[in-house]
Legacy VTK file of the C-alpha trace (Angstrom):
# vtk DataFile Version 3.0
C-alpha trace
ASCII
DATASET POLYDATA
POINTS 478 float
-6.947 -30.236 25.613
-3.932 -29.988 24.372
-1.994 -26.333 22.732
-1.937 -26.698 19.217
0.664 -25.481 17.312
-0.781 -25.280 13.762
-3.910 -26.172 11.404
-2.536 -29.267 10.830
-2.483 -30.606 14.099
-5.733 -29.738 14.532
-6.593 -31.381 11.528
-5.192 -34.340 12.752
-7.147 -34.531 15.535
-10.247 -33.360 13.473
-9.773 -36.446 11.222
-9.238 -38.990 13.759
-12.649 -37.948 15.870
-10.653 -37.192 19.208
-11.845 -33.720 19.205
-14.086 -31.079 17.418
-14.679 -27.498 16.676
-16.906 -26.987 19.035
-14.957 -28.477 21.661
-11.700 -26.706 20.429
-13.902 -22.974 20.836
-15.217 -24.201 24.208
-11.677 -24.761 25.207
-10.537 -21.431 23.711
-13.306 -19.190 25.346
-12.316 -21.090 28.892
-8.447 -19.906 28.389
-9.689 -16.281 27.307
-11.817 -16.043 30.579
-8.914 -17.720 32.966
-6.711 -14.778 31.071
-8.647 -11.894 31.043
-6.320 -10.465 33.068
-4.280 -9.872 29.994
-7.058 -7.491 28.159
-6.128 -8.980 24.873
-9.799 -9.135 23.723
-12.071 -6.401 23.854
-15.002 -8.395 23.040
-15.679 -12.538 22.423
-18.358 -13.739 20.818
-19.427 -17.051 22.593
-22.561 -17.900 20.717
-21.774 -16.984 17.857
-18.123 -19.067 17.509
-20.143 -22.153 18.563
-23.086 -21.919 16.283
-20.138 -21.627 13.686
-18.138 -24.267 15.001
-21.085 -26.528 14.962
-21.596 -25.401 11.592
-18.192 -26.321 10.546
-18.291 -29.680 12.089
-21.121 -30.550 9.828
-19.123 -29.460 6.788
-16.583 -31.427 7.913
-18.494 -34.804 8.279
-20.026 -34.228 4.947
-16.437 -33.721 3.459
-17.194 -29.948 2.652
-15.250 -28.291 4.698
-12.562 -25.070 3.199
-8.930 -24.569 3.908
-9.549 -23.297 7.255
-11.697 -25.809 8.995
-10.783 -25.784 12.647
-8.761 -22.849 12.532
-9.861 -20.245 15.141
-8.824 -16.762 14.869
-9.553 -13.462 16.888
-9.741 -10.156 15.103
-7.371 -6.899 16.147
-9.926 -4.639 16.178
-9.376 -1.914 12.665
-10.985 -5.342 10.701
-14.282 -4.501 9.726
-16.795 -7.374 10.123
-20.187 -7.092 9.504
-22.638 -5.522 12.314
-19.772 -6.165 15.237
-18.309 -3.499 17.359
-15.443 -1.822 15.477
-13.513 0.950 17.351
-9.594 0.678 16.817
-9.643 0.540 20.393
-10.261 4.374 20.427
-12.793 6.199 23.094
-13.995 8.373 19.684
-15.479 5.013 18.000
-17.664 4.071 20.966
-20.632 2.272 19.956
-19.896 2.258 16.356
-20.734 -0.502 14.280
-19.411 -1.836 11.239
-21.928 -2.061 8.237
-19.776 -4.137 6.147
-17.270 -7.304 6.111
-14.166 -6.265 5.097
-12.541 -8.576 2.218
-9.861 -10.069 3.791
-12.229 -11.250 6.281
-14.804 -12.328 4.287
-12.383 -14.461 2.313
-11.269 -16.292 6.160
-15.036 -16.942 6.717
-15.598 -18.507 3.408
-12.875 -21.002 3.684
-14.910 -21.564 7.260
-12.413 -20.015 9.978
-14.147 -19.965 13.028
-14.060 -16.003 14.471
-13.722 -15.761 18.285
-13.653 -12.102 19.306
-11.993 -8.521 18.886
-8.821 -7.796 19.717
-7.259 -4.995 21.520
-4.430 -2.698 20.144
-2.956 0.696 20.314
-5.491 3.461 19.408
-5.858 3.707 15.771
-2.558 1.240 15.419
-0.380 3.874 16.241
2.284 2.361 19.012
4.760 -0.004 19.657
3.724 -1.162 23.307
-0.238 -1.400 23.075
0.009 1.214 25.861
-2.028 3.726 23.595
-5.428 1.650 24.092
-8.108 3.232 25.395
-9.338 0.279 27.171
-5.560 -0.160 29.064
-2.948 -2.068 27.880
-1.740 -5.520 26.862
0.075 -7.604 29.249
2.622 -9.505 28.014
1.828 -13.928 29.270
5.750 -14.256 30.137
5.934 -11.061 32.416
2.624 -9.164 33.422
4.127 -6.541 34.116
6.057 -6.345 30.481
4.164 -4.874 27.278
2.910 -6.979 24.396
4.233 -5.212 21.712
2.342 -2.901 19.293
0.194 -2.164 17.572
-0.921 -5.485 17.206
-0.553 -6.653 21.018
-3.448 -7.895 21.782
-3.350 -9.867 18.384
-0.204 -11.461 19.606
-0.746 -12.266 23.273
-3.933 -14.000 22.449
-1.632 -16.533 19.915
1.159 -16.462 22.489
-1.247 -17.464 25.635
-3.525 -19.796 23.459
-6.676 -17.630 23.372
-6.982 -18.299 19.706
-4.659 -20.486 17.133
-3.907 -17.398 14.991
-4.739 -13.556 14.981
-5.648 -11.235 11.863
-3.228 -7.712 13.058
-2.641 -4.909 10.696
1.186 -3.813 10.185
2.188 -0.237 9.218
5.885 -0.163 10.260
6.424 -3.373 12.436
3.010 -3.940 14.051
2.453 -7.173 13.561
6.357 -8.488 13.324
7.342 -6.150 16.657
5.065 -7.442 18.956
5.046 -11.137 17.253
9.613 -10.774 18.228
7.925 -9.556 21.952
5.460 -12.660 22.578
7.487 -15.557 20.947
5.303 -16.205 17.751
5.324 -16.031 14.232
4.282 -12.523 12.977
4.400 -12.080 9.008
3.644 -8.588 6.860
3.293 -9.534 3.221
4.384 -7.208 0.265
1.947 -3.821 0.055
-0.833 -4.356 -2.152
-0.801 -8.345 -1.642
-3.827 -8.366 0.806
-7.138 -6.113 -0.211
-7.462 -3.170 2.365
-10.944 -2.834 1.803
-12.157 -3.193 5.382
-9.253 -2.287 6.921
-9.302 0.899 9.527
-6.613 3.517 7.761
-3.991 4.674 9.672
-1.411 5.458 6.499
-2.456 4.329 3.579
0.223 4.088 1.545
1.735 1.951 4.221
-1.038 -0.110 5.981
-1.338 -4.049 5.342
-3.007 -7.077 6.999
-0.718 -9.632 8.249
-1.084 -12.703 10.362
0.298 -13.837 13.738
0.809 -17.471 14.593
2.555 -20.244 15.908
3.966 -21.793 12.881
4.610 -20.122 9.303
2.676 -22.776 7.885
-0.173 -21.318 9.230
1.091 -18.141 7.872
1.399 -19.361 4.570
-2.022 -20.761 4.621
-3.877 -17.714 5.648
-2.094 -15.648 3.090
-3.516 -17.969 0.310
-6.919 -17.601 1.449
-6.603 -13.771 2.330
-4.375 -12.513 -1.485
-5.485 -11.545 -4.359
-7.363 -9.076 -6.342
-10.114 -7.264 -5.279
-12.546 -5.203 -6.891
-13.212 -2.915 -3.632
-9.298 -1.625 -3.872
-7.870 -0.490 -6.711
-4.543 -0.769 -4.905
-4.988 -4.083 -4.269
-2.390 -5.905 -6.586
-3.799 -8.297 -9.891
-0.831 -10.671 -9.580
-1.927 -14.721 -9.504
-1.777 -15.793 -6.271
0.195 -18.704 -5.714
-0.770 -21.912 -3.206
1.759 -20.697 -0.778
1.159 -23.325 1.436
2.175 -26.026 -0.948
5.393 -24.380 -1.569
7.241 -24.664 1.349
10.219 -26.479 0.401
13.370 -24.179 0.657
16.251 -24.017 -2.110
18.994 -25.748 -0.972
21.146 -22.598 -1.314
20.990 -18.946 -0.702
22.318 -15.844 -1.009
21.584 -13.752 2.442
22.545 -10.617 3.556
22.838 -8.853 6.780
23.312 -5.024 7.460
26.331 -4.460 9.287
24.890 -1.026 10.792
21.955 -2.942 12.402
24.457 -5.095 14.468
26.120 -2.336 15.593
23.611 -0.132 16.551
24.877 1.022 20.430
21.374 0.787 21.522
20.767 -3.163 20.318
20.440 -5.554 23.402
23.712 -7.271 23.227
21.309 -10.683 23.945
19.596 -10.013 20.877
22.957 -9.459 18.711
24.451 -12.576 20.266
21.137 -14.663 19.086
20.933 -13.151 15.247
24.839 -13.884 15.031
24.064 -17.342 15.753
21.051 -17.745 13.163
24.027 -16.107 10.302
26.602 -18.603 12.268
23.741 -21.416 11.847
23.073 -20.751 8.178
26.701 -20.375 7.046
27.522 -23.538 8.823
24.191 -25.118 6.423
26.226 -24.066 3.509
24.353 -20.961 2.424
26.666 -17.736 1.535
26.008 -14.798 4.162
27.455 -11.274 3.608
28.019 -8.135 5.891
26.308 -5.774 3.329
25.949 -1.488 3.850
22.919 0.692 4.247
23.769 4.102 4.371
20.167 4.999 4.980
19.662 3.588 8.321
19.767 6.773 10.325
16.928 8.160 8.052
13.948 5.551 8.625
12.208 6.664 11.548
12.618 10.313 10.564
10.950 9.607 7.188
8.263 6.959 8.306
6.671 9.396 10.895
6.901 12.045 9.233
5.075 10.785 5.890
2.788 8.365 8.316
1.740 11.377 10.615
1.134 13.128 7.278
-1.360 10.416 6.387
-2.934 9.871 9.311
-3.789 13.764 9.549
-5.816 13.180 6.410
-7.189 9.618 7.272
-8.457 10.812 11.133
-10.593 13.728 9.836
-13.187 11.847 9.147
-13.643 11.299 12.825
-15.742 14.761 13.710
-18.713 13.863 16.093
-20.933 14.051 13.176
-21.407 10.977 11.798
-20.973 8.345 13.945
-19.305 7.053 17.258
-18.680 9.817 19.865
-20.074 12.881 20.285
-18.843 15.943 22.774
-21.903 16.105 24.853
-21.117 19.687 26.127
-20.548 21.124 22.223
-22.446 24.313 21.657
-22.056 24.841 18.228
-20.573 23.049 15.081
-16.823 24.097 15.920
-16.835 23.467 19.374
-18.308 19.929 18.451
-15.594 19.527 16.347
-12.848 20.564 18.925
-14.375 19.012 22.269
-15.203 15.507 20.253
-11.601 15.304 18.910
-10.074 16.129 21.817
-12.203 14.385 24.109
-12.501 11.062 21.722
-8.867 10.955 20.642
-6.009 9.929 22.944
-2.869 11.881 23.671
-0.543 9.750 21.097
-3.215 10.077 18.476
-3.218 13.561 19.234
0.322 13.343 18.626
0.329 12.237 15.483
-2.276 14.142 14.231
-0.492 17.606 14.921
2.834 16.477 13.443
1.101 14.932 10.611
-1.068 18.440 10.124
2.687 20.415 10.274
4.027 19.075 8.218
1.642 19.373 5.304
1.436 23.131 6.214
2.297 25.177 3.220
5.133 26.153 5.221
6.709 23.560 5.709
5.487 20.898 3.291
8.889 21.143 1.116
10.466 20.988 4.015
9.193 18.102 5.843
6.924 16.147 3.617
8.456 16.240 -0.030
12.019 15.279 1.458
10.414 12.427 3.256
8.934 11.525 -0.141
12.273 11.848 -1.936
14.255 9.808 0.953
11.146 7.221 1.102
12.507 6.614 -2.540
15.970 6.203 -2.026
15.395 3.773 0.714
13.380 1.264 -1.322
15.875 1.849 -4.412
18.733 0.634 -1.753
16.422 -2.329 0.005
15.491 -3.321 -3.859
18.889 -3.280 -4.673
20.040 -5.474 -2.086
17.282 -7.679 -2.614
18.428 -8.139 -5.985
22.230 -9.221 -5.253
20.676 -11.256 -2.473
17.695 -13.321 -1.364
16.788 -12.281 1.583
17.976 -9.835 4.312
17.946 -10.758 8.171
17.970 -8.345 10.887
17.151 -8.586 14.336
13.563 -7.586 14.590
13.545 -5.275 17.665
16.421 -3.616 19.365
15.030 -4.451 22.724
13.184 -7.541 24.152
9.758 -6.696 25.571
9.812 -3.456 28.516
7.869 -2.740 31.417
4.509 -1.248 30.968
5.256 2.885 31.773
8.737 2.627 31.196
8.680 4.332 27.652
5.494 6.479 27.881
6.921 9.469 28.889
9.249 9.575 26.053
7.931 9.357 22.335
11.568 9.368 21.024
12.577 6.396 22.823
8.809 4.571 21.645
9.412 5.220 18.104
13.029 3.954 17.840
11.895 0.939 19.012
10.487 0.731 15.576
14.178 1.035 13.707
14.584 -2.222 12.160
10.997 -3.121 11.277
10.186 -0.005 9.104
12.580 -0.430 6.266
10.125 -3.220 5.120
7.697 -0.836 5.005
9.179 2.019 3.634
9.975 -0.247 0.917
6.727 -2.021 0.262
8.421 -5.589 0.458
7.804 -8.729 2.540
9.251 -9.731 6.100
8.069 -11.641 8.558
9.609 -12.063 12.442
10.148 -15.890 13.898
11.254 -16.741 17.566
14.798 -17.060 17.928
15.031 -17.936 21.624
14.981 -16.195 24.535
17.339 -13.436 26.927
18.552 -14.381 30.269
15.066 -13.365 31.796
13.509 -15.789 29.998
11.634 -12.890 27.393
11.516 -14.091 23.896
14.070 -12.405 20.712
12.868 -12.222 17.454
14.726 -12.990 13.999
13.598 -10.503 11.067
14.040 -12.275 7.121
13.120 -9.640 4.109
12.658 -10.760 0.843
11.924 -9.077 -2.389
8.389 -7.788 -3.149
5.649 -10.686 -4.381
8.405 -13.605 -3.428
6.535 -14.349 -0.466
6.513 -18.323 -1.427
10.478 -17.533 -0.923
10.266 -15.917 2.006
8.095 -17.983 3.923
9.664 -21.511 2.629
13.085 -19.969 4.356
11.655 -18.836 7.406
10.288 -21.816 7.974
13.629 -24.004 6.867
14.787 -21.604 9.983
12.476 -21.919 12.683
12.807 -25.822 12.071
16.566 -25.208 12.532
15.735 -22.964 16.054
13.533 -25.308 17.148
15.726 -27.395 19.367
17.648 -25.262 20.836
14.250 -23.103 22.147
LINES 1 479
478 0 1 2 3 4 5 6 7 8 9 10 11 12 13 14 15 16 17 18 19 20 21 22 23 24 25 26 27 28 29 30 31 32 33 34 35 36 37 38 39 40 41 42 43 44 45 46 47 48 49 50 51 52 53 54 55 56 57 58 59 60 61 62 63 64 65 66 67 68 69 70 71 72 73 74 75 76 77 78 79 80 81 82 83 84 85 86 87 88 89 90 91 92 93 94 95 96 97 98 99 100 101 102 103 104 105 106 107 108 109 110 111 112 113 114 115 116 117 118 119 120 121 122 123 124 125 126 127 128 129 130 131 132 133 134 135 136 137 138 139 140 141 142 143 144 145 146 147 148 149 150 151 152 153 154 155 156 157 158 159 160 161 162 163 164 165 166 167 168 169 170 171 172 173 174 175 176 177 178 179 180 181 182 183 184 185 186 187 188 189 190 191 192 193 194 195 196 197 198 199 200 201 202 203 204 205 206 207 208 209 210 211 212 213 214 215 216 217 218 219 220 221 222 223 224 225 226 227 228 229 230 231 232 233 234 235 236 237 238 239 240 241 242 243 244 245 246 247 248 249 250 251 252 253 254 255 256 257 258 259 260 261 262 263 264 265 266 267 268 269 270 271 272 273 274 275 276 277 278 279 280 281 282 283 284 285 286 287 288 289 290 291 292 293 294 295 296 297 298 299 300 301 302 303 304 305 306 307 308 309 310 311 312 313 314 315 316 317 318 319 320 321 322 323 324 325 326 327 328 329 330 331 332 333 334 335 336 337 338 339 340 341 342 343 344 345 346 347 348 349 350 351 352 353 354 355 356 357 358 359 360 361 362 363 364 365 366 367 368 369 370 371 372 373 374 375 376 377 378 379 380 381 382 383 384 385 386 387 388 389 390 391 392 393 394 395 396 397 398 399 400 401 402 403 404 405 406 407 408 409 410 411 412 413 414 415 416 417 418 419 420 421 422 423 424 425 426 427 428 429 430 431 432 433 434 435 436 437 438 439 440 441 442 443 444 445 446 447 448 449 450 451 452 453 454 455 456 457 458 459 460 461 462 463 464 465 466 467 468 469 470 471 472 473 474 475 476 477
């Protein structure tokens, strides 16, 4: 069988009786074994993706079938799904089960997407290399011996090596787009508050949001119509209409972009990846749209702030994970506080551990005004500027990663140099609005570059109707 490179062309092939969903998940469970090597699934679920594959093929002969039909898609494992393992590939999770189906998921398997397993990813989300895992990392399909990308990695590989035809990942500051720029794909982070986060494993919740990885942005705009919308499980979950994004695809013949001049000048961007986003601005002036050098004076403050008011989240979010209640327990505790201690030292890895002690410093009463507040106060100032922007034009690109994908090791030993790799996929976050990451070639190793597009918040149908008006344009010269 063939790699398919969207729902439609499996559609196609659907509708013309050459192939079927059973035969498509019997094709994908024979790639993830051949692959396993590349420990992007923790666990597939054979039996289970066939019974609904045959399920699915009945709907379809009957005419029945939802939006998804045919689509098969793994699960980066903070999704909750009903009575399946759930751990966010952390030791302190072991054995836990989750008692409910998240909404976001629940609205994939009622338009009849076909789930094929759990995906691996950095512990709790937090990374940018999938190196945090506590079941080992990702390997990257082009290069082994090169990371995936996090925290999302094993989301991405498993798109990139056809495991799966799309991935469900989770992006706090670049974890679905960063790894998506490292394997070659499509990775897409709608506006905060688009999807429901009921479901969804907190790692900051004022920044966390389900995206999608895939191979085409159709596919993308697809899954965010199924997955958007209200929900009465979070009340931060935005009431806005949701519009049929996949029907709205068709880009303006003109627009206004923007790029920031500090992010091309940044000494520590790959001077491959520079050369390839100054093509896609040559490429779209040359199309006739206007594109303008524009300033952000802000730059310089984005990782600072993000970790800072992310740690500071995650501080709050983790304590829930004690020894008490479920999932690991120290089995050499001897009384309540040393359960406490030994379990969350013992369950938690060293970059969780991390996290957790900045976060907890800087909400100390010492140094909360310090630290925390003036994060708050510059987290403002950076979505004023991005909204700003986003006003004068419609959309921003930016390379999505300053690197292409490194070797496994070569950044673990320095947290500094881990987190900067997050410096141009942030300011998205920070500011609550829409980007998404398409392929935009590949260096002179043959390891794919990535192509960042922001738009302003809830213009997704924008956004994704450009992006895909772009990676039509890429196309032949990939």
């Amino acid at each position: 069988m063939r790699r398919f490179n969207s729902l439609t062309e499996v559609r196609n092939e659907l509708t013309a009786g050459t192939t079927t969903c059973r035969q498509l998940v019997e094709y994908y469970l024979d790639n993830i074994q051949q692959k396993s090597h590349l420990n992007a699934f923790l666990e597939v679920w054979p039996d289970e993706a066939l019974a609904q594959a045959d399920a699915v093929d009945a709907k379809l002969a009957a005419g029945t079938a939802g939006k998804l039909a045919g689509m098969v898609i793994g699960l980066k494992d903070v999704l909750a799904y009903k009575d399946h393992a759930l751990q966010s590939s952390s030791h302190i999770l072991d054995g836990f089960k989750s008692l409910y189906t998240g909404s976001a998921v629940q609205r994939l398997l009622d338009e009849d997407a076909i789930f094929i397993g759990r995906q691996n990813c950095d512990e709790f989300a937090m990374g940018a290399s999938n190196e945090t895992s506590y079941f080992g990392p990702v390997r990257n399909e082009i290069d082994p011996e090169r990371v995936s990308g996090g925290s999302s990695g094993g989301s991405a590989v498993a798109v990139q090596a056809d495991l799966c035809l799309a991935s469900i990942g989770s992006d706090t500051g670049g974890s679905v787009r960063q790894p998506a720029a490292f394997c070659g794909i499509v990775g897409f982070k709608p506006t905060y508050s688009r999807i429901s986060r009921y479901g969804l494993i907190a790692y900051a919740s004022s920044f966390d949001q389900i995206g999608t990885l895939t191979r085409s942005v159709d596919d993308a705009a697809l899954l965010l119509e199924v997955m958007a919308g209200a929900d009465d499980f979070d009340s931060t979950a935005s009431q806005q209409p949701v519009p049929p994004y996949s029907e709205l695809l068709t880009p303006a013949p003109h627009y206004r972009i923007g790029y920031i001049r500090d992010t091309m000048e940044r000494p520590g961007l790959n001077p491959e990846i520079k050369q390839a986003v100054e093509g896609v601005l040559d490429t779209l002036r040359e199309q006739g749209h206007v594109v303008d050098a524009v300033d952000f004076p802000y730059l310089d403050f984005i990782v600072p702030s993000y970790y800072i008011l992310t740690t500071a989240e995650a501080s709050s979010n983790l304590s829930r994970f004690d020894g008490v209640k479920y999932g690991y327990r120290a089995p050499d505790a001897t009384d309540l506080e040393s359960l406490y201690k030994k379990t969350r030292a013992q369950g938690f890895g060293p970059e969780v551990q991390r996290r957790i002690l900045l976060g907890t410093f800087v909400l100390s009463a010492d140094y909360y005004d310090a630290y925390y507040t003036k994060a708050q106060k510059v987290r403002r100032l950076i979505k004023e500027k991005t909204d700003e922007l986003l006003r004068q034009y419609d959309f921003l690109v930016l390379p999505t990663t300053p690197t292409t994908a490194f070797r496994i090791g070569e950044n673990q030993k320095d947290p500094l140099a881990m987190y900067l790799a997050d410096i141009f996929t942030v300011q998205a976050s920070l500011a609550g609005v829409p980007a998404i990451s398409v392929p935009a070639g590949t260096d002179s190793a043959g390891l794919p570059i990535g192509v960042q597009m922001l738009s302003g918040a809830f213009r997704e149908e924008h956004l994704l109707a450009f992006a895909k008006s772009v990676t039509e344009t890429l196309t032949p010269a990939m």
